[in-house]
py3Dmol code that shows the C-alpha trace and the ligand (Angstrom):
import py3Dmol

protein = """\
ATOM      1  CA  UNK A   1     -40.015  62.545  44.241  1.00  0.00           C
ATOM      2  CA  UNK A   2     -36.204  62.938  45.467  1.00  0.00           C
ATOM      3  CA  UNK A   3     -34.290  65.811  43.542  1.00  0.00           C
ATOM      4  CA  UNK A   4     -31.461  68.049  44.269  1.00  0.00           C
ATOM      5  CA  UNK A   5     -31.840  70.381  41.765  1.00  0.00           C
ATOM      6  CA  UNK A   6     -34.588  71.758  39.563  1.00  0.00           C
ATOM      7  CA  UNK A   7     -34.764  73.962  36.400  1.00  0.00           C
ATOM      8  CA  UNK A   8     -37.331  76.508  35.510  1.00  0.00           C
ATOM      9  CA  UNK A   9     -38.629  77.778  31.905  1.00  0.00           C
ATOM     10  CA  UNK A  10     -39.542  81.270  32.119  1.00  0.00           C
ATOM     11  CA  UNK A  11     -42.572  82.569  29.697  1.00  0.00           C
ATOM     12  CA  UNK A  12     -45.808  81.308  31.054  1.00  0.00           C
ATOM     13  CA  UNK A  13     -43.988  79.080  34.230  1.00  0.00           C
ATOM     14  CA  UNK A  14     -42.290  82.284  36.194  1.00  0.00           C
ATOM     15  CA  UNK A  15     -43.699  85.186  34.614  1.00  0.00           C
ATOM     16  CA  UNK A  16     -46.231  86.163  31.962  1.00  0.00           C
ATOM     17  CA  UNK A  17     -47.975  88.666  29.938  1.00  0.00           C
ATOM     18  CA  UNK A  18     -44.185  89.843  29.239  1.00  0.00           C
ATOM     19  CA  UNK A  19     -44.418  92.781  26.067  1.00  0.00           C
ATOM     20  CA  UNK A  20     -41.289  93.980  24.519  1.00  0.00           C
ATOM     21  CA  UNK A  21     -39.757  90.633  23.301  1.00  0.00           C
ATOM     22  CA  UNK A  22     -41.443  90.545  19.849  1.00  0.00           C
ATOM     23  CA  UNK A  23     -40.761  93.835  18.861  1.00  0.00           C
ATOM     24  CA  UNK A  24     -36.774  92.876  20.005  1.00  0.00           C
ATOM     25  CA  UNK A  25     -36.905  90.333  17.401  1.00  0.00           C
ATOM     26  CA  UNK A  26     -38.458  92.678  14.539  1.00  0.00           C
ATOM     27  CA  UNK A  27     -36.187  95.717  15.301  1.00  0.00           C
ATOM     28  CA  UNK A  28     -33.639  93.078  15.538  1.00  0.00           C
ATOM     29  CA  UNK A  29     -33.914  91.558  12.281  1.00  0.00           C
ATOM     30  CA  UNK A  30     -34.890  95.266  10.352  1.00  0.00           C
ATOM     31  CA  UNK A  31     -31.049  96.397  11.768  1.00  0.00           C
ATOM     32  CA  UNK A  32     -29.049  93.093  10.597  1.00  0.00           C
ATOM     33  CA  UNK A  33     -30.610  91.744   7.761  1.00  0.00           C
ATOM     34  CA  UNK A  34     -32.814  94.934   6.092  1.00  0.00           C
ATOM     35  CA  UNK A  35     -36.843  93.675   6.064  1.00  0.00           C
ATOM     36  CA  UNK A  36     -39.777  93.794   7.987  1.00  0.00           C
ATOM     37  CA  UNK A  37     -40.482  90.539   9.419  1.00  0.00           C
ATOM     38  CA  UNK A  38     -43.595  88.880  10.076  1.00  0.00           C
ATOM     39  CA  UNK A  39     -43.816  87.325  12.989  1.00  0.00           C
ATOM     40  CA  UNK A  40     -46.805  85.018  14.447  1.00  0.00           C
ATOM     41  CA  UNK A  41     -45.531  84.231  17.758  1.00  0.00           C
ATOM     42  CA  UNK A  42     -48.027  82.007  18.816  1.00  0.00           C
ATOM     43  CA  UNK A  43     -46.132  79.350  16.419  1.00  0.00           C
ATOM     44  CA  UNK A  44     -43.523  80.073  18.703  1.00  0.00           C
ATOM     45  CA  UNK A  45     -44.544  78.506  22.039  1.00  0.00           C
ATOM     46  CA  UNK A  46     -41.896  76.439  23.593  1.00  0.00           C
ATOM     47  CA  UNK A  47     -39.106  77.264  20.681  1.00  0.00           C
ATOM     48  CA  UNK A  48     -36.236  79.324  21.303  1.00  0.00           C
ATOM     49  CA  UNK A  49     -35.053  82.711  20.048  1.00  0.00           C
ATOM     50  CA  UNK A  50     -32.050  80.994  18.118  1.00  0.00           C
ATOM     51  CA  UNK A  51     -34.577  78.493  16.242  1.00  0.00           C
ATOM     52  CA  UNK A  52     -37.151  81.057  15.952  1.00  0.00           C
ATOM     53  CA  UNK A  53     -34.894  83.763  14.365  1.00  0.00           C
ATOM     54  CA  UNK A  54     -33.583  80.729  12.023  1.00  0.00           C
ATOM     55  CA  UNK A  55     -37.247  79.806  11.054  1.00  0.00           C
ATOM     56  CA  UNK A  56     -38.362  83.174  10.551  1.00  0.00           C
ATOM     57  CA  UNK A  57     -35.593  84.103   8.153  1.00  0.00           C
ATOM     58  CA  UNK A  58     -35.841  81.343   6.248  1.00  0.00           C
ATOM     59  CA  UNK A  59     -39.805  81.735   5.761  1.00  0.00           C
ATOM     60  CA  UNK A  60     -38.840  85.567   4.247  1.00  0.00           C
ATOM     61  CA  UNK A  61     -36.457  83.688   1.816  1.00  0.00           C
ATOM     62  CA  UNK A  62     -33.176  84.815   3.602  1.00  0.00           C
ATOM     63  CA  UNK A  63     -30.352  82.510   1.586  1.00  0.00           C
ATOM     64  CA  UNK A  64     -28.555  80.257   4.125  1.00  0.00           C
ATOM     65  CA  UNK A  65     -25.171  82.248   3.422  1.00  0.00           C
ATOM     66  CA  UNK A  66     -26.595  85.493   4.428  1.00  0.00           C
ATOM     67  CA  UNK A  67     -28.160  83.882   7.278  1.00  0.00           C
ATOM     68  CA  UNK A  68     -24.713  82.513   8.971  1.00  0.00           C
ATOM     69  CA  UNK A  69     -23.301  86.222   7.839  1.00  0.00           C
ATOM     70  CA  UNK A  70     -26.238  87.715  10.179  1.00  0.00           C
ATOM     71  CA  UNK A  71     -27.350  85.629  12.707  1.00  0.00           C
ATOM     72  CA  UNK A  72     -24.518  86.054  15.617  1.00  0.00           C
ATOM     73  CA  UNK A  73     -25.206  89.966  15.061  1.00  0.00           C
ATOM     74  CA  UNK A  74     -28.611  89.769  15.203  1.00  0.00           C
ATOM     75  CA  UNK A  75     -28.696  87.487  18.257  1.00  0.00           C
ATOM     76  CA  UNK A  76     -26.135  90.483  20.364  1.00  0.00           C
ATOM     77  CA  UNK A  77     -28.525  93.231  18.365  1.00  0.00           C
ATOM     78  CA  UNK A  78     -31.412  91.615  20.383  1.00  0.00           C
ATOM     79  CA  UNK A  79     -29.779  91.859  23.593  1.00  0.00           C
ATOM     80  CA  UNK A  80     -28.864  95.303  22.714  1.00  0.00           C
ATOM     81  CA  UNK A  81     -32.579  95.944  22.212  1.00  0.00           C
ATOM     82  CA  UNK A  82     -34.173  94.149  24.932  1.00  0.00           C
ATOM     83  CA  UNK A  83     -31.733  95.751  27.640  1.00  0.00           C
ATOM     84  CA  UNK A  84     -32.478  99.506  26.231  1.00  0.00           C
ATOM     85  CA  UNK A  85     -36.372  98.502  26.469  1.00  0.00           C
ATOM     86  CA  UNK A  86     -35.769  97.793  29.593  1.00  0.00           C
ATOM     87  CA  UNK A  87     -34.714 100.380  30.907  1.00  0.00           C
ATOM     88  CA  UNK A  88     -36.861 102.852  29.493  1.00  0.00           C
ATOM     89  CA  UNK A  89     -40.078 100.435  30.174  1.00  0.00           C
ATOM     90  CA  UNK A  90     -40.827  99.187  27.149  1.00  0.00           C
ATOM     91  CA  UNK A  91     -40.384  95.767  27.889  1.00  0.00           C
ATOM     92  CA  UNK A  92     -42.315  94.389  30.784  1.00  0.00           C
ATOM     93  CA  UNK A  93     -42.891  91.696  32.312  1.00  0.00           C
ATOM     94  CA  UNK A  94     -45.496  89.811  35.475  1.00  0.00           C
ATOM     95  CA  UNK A  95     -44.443  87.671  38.083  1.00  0.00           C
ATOM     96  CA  UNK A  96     -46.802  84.463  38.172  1.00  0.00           C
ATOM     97  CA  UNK A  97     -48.626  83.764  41.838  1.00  0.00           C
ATOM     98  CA  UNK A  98     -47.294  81.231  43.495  1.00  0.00           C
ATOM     99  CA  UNK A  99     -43.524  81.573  42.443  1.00  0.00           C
ATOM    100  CA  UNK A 100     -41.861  84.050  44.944  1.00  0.00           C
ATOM    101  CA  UNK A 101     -43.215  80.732  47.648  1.00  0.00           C
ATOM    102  CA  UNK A 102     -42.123  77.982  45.490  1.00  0.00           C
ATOM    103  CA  UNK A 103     -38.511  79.502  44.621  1.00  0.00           C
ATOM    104  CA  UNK A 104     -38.145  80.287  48.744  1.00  0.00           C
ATOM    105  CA  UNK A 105     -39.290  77.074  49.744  1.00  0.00           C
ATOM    106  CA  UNK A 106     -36.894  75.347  47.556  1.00  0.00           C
ATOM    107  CA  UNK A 107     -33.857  77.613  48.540  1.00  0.00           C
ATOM    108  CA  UNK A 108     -34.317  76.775  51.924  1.00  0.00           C
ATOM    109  CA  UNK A 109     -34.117  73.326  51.328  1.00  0.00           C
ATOM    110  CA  UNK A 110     -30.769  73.724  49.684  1.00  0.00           C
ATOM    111  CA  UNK A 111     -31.888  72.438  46.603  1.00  0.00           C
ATOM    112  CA  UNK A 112     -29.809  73.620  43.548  1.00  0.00           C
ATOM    113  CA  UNK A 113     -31.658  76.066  41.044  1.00  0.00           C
ATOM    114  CA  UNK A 114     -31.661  77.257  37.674  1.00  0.00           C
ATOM    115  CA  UNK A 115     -32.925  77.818  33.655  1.00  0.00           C
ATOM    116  CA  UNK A 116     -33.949  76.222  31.018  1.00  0.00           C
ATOM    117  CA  UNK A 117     -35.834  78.766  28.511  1.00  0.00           C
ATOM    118  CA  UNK A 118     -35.737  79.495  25.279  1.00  0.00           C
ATOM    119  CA  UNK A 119     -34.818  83.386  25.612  1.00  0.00           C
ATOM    120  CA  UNK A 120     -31.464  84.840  25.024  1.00  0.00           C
ATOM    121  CA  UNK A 121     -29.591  84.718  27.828  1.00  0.00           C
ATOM    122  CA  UNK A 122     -28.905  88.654  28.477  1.00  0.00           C
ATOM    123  CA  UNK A 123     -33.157  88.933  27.623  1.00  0.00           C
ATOM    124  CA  UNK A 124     -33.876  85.798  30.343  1.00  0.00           C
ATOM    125  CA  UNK A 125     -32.083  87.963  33.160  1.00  0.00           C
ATOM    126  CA  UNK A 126     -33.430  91.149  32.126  1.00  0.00           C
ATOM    127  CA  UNK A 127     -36.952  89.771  32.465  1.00  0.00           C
ATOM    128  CA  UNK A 128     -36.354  88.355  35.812  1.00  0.00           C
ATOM    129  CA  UNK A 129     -35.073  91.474  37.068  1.00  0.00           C
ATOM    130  CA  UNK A 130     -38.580  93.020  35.377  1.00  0.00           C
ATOM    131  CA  UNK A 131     -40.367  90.599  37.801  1.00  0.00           C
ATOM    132  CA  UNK A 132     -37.877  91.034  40.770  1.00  0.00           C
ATOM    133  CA  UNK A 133     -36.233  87.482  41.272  1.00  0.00           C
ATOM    134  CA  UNK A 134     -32.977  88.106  39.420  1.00  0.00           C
ATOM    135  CA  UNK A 135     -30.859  87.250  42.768  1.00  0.00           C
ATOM    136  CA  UNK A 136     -32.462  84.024  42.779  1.00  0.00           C
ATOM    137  CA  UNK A 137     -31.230  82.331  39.668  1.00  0.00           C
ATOM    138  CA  UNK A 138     -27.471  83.102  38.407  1.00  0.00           C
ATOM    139  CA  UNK A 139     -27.010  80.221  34.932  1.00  0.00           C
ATOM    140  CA  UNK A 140     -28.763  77.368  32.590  1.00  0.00           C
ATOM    141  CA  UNK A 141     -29.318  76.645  29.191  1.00  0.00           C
ATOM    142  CA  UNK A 142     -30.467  79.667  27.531  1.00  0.00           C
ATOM    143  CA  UNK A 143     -32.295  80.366  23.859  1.00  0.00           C
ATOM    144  CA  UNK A 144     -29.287  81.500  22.280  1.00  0.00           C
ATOM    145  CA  UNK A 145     -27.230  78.659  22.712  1.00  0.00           C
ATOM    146  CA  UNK A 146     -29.225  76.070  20.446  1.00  0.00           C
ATOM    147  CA  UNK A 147     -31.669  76.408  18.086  1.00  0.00           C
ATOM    148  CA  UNK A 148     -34.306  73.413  19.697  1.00  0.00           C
ATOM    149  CA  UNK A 149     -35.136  73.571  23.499  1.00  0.00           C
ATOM    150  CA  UNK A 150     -33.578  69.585  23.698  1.00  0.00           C
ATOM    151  CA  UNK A 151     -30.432  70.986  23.006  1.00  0.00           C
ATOM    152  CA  UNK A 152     -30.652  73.967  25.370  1.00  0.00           C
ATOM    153  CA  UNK A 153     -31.579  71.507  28.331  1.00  0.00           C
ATOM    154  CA  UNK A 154     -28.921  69.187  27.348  1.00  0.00           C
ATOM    155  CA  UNK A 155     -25.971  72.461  27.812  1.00  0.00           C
ATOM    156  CA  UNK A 156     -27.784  73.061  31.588  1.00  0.00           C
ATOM    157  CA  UNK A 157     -27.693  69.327  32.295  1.00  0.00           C
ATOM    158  CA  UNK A 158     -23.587  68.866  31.398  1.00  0.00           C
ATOM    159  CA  UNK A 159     -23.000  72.173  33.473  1.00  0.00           C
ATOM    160  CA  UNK A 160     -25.686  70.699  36.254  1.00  0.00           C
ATOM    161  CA  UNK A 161     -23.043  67.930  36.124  1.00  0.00           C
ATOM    162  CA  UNK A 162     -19.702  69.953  35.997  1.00  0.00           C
ATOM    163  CA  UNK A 163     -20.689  72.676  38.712  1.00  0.00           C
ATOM    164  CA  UNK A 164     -22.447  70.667  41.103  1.00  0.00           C
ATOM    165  CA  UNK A 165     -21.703  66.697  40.490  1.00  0.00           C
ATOM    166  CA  UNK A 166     -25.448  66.475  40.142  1.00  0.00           C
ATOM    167  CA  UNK A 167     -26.904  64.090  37.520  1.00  0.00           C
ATOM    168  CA  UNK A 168     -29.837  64.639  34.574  1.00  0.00           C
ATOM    169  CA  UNK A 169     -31.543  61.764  36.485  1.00  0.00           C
ATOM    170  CA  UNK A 170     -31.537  63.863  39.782  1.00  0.00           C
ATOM    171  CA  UNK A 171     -33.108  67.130  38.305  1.00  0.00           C
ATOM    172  CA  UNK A 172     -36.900  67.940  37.659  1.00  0.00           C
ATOM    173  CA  UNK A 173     -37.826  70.826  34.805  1.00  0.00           C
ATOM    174  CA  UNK A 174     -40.683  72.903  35.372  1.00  0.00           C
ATOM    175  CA  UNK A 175     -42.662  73.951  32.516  1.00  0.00           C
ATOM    176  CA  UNK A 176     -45.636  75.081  30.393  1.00  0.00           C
ATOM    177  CA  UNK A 177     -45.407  73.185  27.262  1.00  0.00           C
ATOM    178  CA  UNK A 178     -45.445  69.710  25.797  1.00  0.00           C
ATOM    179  CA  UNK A 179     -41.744  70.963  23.831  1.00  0.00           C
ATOM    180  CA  UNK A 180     -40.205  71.829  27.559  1.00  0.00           C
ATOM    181  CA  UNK A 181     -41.573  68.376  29.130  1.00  0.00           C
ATOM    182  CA  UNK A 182     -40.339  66.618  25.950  1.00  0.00           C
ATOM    183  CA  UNK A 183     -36.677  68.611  26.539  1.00  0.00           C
ATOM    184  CA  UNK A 184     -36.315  67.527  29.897  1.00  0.00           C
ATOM    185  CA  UNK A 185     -36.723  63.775  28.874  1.00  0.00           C
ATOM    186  CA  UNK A 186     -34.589  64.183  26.272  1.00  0.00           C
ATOM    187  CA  UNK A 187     -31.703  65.621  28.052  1.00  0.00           C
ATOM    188  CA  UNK A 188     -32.238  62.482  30.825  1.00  0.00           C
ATOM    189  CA  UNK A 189     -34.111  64.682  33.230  1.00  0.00           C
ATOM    190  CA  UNK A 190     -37.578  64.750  35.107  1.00  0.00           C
ATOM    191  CA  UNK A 191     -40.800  66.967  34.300  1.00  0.00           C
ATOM    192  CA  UNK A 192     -42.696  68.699  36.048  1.00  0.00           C
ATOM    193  CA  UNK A 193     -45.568  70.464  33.708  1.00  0.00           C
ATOM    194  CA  UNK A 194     -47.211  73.736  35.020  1.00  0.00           C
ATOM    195  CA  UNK A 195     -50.739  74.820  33.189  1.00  0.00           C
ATOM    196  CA  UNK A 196     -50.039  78.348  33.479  1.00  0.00           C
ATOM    197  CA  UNK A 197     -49.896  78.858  30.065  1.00  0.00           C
ATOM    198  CA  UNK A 198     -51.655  77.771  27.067  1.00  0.00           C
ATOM    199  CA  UNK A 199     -51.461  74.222  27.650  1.00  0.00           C
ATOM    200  CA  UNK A 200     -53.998  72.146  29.894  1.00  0.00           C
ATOM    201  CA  UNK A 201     -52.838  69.632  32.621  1.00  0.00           C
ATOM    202  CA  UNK A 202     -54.031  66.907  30.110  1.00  0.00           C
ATOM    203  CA  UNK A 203     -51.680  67.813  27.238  1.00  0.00           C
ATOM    204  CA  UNK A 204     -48.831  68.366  29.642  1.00  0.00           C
ATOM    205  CA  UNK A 205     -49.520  64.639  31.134  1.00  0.00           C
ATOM    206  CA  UNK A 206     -50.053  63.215  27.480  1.00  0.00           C
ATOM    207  CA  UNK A 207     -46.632  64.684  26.377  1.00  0.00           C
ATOM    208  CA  UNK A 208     -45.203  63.017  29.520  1.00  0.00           C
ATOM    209  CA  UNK A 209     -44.795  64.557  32.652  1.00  0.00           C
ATOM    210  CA  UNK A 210     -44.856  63.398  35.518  1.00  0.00           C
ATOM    211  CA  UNK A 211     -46.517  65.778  37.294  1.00  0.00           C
ATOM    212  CA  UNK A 212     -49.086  68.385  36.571  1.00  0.00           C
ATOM    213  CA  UNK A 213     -50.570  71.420  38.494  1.00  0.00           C
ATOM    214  CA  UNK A 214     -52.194  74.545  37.922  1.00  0.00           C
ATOM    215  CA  UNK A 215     -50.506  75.825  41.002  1.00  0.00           C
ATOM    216  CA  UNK A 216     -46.600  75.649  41.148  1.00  0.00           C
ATOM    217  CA  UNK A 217     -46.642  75.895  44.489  1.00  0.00           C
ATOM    218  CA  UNK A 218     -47.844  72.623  44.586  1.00  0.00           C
ATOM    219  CA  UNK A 219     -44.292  71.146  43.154  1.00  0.00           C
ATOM    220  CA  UNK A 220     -42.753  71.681  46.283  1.00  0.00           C
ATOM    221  CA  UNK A 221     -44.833  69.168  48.274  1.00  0.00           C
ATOM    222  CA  UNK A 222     -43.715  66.792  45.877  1.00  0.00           C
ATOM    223  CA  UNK A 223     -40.389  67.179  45.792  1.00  0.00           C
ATOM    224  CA  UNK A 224     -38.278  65.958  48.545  1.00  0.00           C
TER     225      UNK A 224
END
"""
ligand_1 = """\
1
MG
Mg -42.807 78.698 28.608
"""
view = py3Dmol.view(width=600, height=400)
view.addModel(protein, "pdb")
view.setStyle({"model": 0}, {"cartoon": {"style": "trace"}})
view.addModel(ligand_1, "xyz")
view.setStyle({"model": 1}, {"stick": {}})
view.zoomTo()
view.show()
């Protein structure tokens, strides 16, 4: 397949087993809005922090009002909390075989590269410098700028377009669930589905993508 530019999710594409992020959201939403939430994040696969902070608020009864009063704070409270964990290694994060390859072969192709995940943005870089390929990716579409992944992809497609004249239809997305492959499509864009999470080639396929490995190395001998 031709592309000139292609977009990676991060949880379970470029990194896994990542701690810290839940306990971000929980300390997050105890600071801003006074309770201590209950979060099951395996609902959560594919969402983004916006839309998960949203739903999770709204399942402890948080009134709508209160929840436009708090969210923006809670959002740059998260940051706040992810960056200190950080540092002081409570957050961490693993680099998935394969990518350090797949990101170097694609660079040296000239192809264009960057985000689409569903973490805050500050969060997203701070886990990629955990993993130690922050130089490689600079923007995207990141989890605090939508509160559904289609409208996250959609904001890295228009700048796609505005920073390098490159079109939806000329970009691939990498990812591990049926929500990222469905994103991409949405937002006029190819998929690519990676079953390095907890999704199976099959599901990833069936949601459609158009192609499906177990290995991401394997994308770049499809991509031209
Ligand atoms: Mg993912």
């Amino acid at each position: 397949m031709k592309a000139k530019a292609v977009f990676f999710d991060i949880d379970n594409t470029l990194v896994r087993k990542s701690t810290g992020h839940k306990e971000t959201f929980m300390e997050a939403i105890m600071d801003i809005f006074g309770f201590d939430a209950k979060i099951n994040y395996s609902n959560y696969t594919g969402k983004v922090d916006k839309g998960i902070l949203l739903d999770v608020l709204q399942l402890h009864g948080i009134s709508e009002y209160e929840i436009n009063a708090g969210i923006e704070d809670c959002l740059r409270r998260m940051r706040e909390i992810y960056k200190l964990k950080a540092k002081q290694k409570l957050a961490s994060t693993e680099l998935i075989e394969g990518v350090n390859q797949t990101l170097d072969a694609l660079k040296s192709r000239g192809m264009v590269l960057g985000l689409i995940t569903g973490n805050v943005k500050v969060i997203a870089f701070e886990k990629l410098k955990l993993a130690g390929i922050i130089d490689v990716f600079s923007w995207g579409g990141f989890g605090d700028e939508g509160v559904n992944r289609s409208e996250v992809a959609l904001k890295a497609m228009n700048r796609l377009k505005e920073k390098h004249n490159i079109l939806a239809s000329e970009a691939v997305v990498v990812g591990d669930t049926p929500t990222d492959i469905i994103a991409a499509k949405n937002a006029g864009s190819h998929a690519f589905g990676v079953s390095t999470g907890h999704f199976s080639n099959k599901e990833l396929q069936d949601a459609g993508a158009e192609f499906v490995t177990s290995n991401i190395h394997d994308i770049v001998k499809v991509l031209k």
